[in-house]
Backbone as XML, in Angstrom:
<?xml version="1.0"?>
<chain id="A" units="angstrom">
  <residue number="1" name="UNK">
    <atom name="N" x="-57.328" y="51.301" z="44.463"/>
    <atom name="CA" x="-56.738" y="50.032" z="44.070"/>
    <atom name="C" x="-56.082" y="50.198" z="42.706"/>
  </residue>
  <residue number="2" name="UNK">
    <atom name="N" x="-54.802" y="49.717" z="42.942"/>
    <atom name="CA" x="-54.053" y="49.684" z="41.489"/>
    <atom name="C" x="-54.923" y="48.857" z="40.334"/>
  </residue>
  <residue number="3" name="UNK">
    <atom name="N" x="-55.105" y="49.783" z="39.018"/>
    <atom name="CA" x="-56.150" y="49.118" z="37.770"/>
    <atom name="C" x="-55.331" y="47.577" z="38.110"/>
  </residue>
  <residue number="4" name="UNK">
    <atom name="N" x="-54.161" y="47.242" z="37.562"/>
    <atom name="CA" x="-53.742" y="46.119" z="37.513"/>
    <atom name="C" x="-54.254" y="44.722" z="38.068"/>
  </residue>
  <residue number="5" name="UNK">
    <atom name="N" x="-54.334" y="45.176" z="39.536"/>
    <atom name="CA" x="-55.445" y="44.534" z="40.565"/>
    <atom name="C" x="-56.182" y="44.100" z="40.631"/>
  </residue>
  <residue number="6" name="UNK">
    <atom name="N" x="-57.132" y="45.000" z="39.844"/>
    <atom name="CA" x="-58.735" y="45.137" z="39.692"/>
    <atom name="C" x="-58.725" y="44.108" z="38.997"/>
  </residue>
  <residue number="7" name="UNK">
    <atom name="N" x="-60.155" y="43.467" z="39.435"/>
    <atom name="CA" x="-60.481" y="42.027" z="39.302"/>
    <atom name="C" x="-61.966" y="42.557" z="38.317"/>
  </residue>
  <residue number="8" name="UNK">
    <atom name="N" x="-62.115" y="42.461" z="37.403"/>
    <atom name="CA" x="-63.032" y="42.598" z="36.236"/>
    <atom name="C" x="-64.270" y="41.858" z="36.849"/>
  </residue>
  <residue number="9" name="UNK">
    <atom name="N" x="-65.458" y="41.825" z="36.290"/>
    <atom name="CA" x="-66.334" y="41.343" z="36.803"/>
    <atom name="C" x="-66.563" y="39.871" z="35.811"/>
  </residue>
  <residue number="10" name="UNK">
    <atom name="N" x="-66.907" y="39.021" z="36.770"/>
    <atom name="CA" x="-66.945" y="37.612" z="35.773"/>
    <atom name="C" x="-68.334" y="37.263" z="35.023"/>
  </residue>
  <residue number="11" name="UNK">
    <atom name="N" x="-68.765" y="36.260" z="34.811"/>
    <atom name="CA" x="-69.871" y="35.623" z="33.819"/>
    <atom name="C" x="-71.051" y="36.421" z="34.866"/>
  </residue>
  <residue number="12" name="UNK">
    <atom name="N" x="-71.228" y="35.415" z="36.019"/>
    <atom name="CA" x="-71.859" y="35.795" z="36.889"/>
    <atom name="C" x="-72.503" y="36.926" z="37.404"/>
  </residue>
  <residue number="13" name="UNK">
    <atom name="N" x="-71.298" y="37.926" z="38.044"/>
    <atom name="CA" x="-71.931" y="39.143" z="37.929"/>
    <atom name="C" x="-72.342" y="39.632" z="36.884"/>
  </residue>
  <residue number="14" name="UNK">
    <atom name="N" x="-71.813" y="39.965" z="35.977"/>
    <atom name="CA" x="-72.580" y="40.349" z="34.343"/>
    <atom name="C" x="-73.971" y="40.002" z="34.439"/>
  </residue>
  <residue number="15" name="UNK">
    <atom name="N" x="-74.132" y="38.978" z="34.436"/>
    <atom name="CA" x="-75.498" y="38.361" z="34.383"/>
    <atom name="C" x="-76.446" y="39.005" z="35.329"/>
  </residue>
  <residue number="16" name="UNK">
    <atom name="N" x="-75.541" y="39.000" z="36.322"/>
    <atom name="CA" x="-76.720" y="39.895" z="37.677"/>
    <atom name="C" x="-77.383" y="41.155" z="36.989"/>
  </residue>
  <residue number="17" name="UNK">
    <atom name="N" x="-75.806" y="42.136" z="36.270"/>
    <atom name="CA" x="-76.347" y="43.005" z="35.783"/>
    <atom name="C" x="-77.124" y="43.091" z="34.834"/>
  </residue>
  <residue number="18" name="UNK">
    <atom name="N" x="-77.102" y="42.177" z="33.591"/>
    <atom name="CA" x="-78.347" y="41.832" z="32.571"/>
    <atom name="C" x="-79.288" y="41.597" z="32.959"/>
  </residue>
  <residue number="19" name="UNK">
    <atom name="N" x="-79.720" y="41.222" z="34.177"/>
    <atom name="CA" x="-81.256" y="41.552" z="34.447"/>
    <atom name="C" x="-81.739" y="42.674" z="34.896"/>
  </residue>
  <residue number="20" name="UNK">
    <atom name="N" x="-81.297" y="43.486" z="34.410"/>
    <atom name="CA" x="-81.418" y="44.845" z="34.903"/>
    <atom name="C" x="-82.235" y="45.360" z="33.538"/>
  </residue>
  <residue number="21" name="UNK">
    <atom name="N" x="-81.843" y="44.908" z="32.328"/>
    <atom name="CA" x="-82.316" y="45.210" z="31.192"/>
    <atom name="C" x="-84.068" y="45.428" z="30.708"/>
  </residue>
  <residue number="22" name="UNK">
    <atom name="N" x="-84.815" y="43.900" z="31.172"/>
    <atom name="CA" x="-85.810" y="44.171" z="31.021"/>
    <atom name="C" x="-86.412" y="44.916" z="32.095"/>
  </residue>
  <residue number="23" name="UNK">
    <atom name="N" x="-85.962" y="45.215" z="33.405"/>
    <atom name="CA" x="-86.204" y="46.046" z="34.231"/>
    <atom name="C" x="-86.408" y="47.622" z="33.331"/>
  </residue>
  <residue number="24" name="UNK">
    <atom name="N" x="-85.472" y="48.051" z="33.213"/>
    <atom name="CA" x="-85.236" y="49.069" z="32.707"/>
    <atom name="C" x="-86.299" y="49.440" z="31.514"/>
  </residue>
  <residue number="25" name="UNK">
    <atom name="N" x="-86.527" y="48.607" z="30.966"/>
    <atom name="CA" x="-87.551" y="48.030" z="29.863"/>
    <atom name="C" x="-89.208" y="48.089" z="29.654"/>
  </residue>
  <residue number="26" name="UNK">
    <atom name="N" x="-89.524" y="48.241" z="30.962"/>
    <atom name="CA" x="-90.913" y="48.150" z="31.504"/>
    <atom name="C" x="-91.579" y="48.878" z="31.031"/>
  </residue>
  <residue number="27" name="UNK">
    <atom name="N" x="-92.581" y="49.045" z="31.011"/>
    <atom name="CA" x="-93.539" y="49.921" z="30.171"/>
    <atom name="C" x="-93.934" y="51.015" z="31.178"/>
  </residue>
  <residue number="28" name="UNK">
    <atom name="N" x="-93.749" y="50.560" z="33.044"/>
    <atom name="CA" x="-94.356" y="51.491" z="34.061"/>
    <atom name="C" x="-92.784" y="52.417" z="34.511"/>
  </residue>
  <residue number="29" name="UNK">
    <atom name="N" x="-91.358" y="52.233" z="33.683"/>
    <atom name="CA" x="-90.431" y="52.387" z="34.416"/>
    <atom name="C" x="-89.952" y="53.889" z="34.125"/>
  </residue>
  <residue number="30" name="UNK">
    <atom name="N" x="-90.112" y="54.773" z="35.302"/>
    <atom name="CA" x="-89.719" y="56.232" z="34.900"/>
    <atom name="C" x="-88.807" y="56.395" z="36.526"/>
  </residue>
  <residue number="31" name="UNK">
    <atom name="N" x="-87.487" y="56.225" z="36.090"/>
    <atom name="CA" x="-86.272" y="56.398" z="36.864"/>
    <atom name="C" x="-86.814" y="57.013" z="38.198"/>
  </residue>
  <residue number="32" name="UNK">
    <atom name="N" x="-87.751" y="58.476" z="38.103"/>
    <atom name="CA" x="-87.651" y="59.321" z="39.262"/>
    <atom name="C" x="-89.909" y="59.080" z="39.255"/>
  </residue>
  <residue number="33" name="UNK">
    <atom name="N" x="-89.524" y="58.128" z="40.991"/>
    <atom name="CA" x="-91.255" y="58.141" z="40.912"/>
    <atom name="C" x="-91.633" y="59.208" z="42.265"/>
  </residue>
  <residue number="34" name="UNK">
    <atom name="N" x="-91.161" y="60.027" z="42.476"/>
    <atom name="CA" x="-91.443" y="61.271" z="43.207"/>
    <atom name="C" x="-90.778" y="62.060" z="43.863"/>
  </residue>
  <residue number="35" name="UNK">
    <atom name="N" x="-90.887" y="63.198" z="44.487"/>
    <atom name="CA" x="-90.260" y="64.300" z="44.857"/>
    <atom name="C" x="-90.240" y="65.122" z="43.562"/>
  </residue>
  <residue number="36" name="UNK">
    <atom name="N" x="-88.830" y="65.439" z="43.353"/>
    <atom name="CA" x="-88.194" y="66.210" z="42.255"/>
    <atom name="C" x="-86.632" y="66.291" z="42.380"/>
  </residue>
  <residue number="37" name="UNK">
    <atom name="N" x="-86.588" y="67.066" z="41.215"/>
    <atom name="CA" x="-84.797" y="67.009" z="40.667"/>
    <atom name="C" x="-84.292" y="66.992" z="41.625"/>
  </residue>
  <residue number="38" name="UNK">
    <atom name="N" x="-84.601" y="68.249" z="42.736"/>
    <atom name="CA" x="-83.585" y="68.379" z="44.021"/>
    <atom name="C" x="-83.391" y="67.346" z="45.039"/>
  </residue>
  <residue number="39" name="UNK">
    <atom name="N" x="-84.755" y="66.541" z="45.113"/>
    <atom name="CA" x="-84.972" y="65.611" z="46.155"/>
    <atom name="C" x="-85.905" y="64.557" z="45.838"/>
  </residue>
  <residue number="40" name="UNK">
    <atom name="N" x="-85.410" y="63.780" z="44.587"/>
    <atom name="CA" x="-85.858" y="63.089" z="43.907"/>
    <atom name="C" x="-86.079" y="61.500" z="44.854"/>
  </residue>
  <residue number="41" name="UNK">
    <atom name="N" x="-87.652" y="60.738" z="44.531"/>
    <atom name="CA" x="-87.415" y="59.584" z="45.036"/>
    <atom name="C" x="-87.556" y="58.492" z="43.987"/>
  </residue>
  <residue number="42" name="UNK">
    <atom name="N" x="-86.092" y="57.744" z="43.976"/>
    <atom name="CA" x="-86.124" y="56.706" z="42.717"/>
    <atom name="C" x="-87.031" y="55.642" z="43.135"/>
  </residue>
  <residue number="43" name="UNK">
    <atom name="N" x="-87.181" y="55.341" z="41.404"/>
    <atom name="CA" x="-88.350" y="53.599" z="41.326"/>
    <atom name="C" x="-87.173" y="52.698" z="42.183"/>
  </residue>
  <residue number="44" name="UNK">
    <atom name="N" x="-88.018" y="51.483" z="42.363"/>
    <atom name="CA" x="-86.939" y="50.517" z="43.581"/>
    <atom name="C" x="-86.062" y="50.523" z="42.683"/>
  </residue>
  <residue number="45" name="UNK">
    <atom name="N" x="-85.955" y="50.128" z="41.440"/>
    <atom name="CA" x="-84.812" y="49.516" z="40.240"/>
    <atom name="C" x="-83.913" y="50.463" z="40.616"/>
  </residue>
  <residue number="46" name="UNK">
    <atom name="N" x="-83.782" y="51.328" z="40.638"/>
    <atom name="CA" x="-82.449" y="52.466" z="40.316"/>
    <atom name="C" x="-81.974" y="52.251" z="41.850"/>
  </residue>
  <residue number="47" name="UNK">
    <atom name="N" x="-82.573" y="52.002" z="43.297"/>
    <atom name="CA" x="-81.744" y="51.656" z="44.185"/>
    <atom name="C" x="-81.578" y="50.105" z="43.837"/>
  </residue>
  <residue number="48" name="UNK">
    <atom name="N" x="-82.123" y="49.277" z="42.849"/>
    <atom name="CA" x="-81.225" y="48.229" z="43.204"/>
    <atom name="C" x="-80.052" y="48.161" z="42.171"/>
  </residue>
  <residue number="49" name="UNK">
    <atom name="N" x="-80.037" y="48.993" z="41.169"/>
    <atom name="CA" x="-78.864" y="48.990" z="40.360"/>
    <atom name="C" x="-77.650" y="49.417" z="41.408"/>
  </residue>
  <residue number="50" name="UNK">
    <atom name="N" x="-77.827" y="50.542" z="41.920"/>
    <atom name="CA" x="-77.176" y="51.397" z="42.820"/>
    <atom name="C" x="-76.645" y="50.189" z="43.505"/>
  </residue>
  <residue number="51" name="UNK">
    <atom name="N" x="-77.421" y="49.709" z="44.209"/>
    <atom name="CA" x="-76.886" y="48.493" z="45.183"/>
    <atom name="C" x="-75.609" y="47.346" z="44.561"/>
  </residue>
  <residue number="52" name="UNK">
    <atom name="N" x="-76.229" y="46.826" z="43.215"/>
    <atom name="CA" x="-75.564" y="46.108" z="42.369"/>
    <atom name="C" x="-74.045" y="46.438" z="42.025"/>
  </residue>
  <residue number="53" name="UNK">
    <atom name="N" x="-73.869" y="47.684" z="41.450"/>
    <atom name="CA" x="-72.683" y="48.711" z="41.059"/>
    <atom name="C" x="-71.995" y="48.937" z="41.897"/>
  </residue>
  <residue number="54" name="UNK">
    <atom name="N" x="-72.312" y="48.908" z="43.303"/>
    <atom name="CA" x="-71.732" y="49.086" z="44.410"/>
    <atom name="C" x="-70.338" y="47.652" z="45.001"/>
  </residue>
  <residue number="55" name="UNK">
    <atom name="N" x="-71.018" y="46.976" z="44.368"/>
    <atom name="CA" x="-69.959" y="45.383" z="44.562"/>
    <atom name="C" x="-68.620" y="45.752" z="44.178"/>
  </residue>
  <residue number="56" name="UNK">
    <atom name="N" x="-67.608" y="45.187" z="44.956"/>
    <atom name="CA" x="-66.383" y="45.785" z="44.399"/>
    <atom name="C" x="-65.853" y="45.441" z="43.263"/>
  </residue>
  <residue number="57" name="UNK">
    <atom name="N" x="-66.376" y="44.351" z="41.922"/>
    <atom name="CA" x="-66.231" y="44.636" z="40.926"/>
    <atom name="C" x="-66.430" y="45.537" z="39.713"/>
  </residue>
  <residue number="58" name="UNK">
    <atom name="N" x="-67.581" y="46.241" z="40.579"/>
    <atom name="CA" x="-67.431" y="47.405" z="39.254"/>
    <atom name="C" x="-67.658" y="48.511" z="40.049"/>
  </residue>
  <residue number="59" name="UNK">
    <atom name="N" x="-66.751" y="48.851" z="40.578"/>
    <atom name="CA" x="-65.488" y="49.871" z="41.260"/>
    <atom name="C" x="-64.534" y="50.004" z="40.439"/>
  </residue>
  <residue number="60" name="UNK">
    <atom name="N" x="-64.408" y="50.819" z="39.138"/>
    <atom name="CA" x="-63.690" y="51.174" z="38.443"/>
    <atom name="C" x="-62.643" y="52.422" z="38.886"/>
  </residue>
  <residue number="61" name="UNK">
    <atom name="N" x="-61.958" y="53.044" z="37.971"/>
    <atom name="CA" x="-61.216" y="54.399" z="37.937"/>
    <atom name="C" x="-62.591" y="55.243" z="37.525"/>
  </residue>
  <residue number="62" name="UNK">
    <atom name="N" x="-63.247" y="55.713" z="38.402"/>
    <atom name="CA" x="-64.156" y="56.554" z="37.919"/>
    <atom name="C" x="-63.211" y="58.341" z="37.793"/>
  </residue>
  <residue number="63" name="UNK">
    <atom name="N" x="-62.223" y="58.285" z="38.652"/>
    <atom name="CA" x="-61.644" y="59.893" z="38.282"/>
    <atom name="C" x="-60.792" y="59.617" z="37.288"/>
  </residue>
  <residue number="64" name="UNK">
    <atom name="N" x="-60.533" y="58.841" z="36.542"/>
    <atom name="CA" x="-59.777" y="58.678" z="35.107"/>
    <atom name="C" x="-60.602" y="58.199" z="33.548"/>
  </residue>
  <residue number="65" name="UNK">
    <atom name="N" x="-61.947" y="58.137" z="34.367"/>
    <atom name="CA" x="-63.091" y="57.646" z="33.534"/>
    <atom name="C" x="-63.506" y="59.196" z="32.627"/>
  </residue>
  <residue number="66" name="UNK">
    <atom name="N" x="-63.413" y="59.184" z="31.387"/>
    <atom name="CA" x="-63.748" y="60.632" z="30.508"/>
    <atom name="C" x="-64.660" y="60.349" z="30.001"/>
  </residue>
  <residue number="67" name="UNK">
    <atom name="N" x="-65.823" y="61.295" z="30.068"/>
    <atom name="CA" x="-67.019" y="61.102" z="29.161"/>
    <atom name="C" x="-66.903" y="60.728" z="27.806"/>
  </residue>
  <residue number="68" name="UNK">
    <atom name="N" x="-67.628" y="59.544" z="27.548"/>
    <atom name="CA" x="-67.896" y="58.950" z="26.458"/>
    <atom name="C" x="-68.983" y="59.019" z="25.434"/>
  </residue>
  <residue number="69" name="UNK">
    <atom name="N" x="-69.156" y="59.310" z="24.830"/>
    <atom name="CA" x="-70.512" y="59.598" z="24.290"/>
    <atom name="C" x="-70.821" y="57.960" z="24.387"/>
  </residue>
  <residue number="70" name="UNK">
    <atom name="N" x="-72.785" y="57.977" z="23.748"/>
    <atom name="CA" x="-73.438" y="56.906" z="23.837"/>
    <atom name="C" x="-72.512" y="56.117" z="22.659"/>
  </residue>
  <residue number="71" name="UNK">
    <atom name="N" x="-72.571" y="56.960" z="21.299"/>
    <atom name="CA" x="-71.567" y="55.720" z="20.358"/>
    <atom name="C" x="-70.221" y="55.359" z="20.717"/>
  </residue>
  <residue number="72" name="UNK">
    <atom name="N" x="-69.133" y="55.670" z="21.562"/>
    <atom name="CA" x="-67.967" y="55.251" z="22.055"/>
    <atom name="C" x="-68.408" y="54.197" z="23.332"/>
  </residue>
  <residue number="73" name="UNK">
    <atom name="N" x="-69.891" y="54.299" z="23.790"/>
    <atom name="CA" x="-69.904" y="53.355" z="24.745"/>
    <atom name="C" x="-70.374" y="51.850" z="24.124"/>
  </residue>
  <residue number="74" name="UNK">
    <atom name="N" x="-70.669" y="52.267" z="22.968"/>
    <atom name="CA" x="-71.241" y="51.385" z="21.635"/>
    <atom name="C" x="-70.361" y="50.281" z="21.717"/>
  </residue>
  <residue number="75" name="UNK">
    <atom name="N" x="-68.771" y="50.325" z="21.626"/>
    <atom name="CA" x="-68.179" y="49.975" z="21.273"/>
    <atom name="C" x="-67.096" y="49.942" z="22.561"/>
  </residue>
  <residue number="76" name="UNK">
    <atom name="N" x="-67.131" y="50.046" z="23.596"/>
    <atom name="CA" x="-66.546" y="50.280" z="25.141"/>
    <atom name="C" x="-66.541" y="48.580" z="25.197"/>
  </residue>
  <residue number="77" name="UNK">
    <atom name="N" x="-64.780" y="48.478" z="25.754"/>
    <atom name="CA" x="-64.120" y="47.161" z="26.528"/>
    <atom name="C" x="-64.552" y="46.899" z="28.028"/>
  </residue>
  <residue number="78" name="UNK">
    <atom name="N" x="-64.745" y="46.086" z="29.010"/>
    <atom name="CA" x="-65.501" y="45.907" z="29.915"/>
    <atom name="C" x="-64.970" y="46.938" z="30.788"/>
  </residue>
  <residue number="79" name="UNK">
    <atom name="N" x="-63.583" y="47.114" z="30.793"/>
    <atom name="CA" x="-62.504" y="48.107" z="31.954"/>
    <atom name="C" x="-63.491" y="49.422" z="31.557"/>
  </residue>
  <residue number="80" name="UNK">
    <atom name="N" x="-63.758" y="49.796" z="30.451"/>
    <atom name="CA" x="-64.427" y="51.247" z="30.190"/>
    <atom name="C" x="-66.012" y="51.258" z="30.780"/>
  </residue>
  <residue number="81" name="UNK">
    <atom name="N" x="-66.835" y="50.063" z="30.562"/>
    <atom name="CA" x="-67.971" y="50.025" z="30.961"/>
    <atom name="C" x="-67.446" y="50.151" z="33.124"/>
  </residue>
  <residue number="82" name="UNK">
    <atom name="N" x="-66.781" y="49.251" z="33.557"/>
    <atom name="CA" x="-66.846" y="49.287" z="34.817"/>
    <atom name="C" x="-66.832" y="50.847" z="35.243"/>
  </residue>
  <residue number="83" name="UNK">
    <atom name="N" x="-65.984" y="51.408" z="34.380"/>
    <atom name="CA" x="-65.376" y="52.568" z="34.940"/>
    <atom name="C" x="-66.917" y="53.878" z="34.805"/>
  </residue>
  <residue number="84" name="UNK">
    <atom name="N" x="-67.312" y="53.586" z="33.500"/>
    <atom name="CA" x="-68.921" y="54.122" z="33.263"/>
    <atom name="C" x="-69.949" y="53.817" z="34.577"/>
  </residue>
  <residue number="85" name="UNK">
    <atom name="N" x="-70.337" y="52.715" z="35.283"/>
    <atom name="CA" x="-71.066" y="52.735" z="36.334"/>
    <atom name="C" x="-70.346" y="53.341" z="37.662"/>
  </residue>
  <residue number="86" name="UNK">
    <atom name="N" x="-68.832" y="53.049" z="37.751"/>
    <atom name="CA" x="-67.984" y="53.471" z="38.804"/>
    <atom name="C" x="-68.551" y="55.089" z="39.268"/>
  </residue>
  <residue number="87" name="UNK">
    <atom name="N" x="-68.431" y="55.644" z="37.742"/>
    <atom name="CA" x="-68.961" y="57.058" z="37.462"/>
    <atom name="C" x="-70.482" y="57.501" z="38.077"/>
  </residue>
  <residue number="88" name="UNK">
    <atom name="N" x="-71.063" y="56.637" z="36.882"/>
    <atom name="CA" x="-72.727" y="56.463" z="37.032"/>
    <atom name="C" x="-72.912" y="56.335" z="39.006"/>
  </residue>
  <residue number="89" name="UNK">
    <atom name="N" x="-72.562" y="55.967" z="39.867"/>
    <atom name="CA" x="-73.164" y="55.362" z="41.365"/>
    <atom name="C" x="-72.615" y="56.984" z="42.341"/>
  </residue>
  <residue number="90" name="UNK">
    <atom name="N" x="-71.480" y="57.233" z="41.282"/>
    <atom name="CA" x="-71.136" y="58.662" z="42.205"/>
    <atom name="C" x="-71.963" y="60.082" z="41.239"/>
  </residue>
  <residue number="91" name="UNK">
    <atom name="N" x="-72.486" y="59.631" z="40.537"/>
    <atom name="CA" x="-73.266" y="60.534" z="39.726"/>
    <atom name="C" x="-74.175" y="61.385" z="40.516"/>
  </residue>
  <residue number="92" name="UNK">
    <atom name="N" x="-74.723" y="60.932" z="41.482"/>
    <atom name="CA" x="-75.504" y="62.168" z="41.958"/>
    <atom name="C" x="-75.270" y="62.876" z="43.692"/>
  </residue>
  <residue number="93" name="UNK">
    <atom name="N" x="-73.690" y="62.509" z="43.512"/>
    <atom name="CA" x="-72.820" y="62.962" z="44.332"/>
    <atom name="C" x="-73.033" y="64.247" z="43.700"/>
  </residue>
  <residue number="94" name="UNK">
    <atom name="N" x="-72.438" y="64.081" z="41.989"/>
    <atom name="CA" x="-71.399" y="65.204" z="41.540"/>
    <atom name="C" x="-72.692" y="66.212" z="41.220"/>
  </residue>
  <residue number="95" name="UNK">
    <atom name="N" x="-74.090" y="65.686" z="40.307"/>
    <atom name="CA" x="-75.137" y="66.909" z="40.933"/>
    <atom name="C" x="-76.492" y="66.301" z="40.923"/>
  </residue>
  <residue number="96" name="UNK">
    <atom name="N" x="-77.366" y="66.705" z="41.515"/>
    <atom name="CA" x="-78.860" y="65.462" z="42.091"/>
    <atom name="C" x="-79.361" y="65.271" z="40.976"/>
  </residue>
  <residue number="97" name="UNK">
    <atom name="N" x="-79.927" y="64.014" z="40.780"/>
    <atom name="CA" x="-80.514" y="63.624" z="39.467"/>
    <atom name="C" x="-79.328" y="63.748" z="38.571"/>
  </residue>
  <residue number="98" name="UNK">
    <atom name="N" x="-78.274" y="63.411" z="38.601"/>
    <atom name="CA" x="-77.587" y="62.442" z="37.713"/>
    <atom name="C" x="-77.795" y="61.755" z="37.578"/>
  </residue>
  <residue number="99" name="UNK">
    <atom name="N" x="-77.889" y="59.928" z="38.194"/>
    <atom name="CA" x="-77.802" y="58.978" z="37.978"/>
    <atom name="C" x="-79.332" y="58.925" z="36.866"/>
  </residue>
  <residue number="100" name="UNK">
    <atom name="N" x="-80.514" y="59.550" z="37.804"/>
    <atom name="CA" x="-81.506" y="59.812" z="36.456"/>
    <atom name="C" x="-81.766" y="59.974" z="35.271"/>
  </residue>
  <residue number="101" name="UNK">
    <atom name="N" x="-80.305" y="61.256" z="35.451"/>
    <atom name="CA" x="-80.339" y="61.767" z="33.613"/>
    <atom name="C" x="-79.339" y="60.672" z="32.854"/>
  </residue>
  <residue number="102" name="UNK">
    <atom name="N" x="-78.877" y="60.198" z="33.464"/>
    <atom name="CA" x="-77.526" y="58.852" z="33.075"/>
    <atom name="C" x="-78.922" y="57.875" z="31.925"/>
  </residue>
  <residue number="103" name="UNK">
    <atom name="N" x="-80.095" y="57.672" z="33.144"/>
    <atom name="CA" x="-81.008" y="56.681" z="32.707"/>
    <atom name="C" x="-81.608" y="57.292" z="31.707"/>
  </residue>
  <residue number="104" name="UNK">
    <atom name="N" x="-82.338" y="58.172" z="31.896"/>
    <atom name="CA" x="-83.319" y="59.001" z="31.195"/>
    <atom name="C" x="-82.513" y="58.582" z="29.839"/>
  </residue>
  <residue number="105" name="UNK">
    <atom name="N" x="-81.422" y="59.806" z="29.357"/>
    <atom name="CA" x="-81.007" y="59.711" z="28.493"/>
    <atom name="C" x="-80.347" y="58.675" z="27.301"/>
  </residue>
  <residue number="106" name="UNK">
    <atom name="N" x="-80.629" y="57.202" z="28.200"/>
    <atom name="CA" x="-79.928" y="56.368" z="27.168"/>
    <atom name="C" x="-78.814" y="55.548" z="27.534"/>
  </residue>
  <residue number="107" name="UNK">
    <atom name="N" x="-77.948" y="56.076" z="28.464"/>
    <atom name="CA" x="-76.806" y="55.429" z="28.380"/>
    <atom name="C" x="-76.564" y="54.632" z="29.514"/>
  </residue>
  <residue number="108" name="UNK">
    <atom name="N" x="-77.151" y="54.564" z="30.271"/>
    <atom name="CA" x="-77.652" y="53.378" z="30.776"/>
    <atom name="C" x="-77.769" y="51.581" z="29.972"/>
  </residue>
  <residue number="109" name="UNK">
    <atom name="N" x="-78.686" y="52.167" z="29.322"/>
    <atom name="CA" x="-79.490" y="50.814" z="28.622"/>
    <atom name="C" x="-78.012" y="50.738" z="27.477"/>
  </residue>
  <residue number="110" name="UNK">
    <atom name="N" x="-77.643" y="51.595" z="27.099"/>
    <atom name="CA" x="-76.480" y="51.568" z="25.774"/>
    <atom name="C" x="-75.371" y="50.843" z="26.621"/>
  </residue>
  <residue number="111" name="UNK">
    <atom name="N" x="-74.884" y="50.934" z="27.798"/>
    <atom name="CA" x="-73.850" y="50.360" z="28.476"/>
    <atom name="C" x="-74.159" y="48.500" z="28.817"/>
  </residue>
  <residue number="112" name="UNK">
    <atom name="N" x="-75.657" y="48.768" z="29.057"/>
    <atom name="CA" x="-75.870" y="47.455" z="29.314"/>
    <atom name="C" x="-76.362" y="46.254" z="28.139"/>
  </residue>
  <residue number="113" name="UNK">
    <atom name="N" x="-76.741" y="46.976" z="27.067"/>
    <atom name="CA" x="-76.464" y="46.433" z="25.777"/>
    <atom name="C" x="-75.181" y="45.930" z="25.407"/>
  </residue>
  <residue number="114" name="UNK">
    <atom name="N" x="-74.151" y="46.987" z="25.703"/>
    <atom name="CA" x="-73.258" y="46.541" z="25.123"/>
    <atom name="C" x="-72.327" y="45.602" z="26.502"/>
  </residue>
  <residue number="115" name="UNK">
    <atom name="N" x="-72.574" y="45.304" z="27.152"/>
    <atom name="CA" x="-72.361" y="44.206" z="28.238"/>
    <atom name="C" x="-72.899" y="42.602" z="27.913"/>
  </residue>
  <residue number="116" name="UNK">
    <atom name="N" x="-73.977" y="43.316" z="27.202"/>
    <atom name="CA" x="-74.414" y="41.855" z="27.115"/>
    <atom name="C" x="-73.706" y="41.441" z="25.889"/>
  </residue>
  <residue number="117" name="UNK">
    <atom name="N" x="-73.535" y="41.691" z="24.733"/>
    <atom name="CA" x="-72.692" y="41.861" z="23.837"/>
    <atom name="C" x="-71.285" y="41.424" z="24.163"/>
  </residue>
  <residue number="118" name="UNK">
    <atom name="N" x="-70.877" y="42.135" z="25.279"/>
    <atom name="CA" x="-69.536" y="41.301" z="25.809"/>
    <atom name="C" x="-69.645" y="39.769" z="26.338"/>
  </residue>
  <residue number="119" name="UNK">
    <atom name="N" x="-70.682" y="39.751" z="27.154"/>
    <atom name="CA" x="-71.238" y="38.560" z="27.486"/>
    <atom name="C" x="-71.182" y="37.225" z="26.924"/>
  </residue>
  <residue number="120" name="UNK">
    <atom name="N" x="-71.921" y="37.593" z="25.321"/>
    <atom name="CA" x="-72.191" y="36.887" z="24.386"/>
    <atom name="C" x="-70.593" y="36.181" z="24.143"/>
  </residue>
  <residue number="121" name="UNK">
    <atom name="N" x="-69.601" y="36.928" z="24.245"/>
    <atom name="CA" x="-68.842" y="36.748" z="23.433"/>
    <atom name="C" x="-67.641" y="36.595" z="24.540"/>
  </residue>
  <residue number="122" name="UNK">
    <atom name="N" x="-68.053" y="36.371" z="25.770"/>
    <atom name="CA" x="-67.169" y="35.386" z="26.723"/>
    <atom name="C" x="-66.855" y="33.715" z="26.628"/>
  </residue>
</chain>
């Protein structure tokens, strides 16, 4: 779909995705609750993010999407965040336990911080 097109995600969805936050948040929440790297089985949360990301609003340009570090996502416009999960849902296409290390590492919760942040300021 031509970017132009693309229909941004509104109040609403946002919000769907901000509850993802204290999810993420939990004190019991460790992305991968069995198997392993190769054949990892996620906590429910990470299939329901998966599920969430999947809506055709945040269906970004994920092959025009360039790694961002966590501080450029600090500061990422919503078109850059869509395009970050667009990425993030084909993540463990590109190698197993991506979407994990996406979480593990931070940038997850840093994307959805700074969503809400956009949020705020809709």
């Amino acid at each position: 779909m031509d970017q132009e097109q693309k229909r941004l995600p509104n109040r609403q969805e946002i919000e769907s995705m901000l509850a993802f936050i204290p999810k993420f948040n939990a004190d019991d929440f460790q992305p991968i609750v069995g198997g392993d790297r190769t054949y990892p089985k996620y906590h429910p949360v990470m299939y329901e993010l998966r599920e969430e990301i999947s809506k055709h609003c945040w269906l970004g340009n994920s092959s025009a999407y360039g790694e961002l570090s966590q501080a450029e996502l600090k500061t990422a416009d919503l078109t850059h965040l869509v395009d970050f999960f667009s990425r993030y849902r084909r993540a463990d296409q590109m190698f197993t336990g991506g979407q994990a290390y996406a979480t593990e590492e931070g940038y997850v919760m840093t994307v959805l911080i700074r969503l809400r942040e956009l949020y705020e300021d809709l």
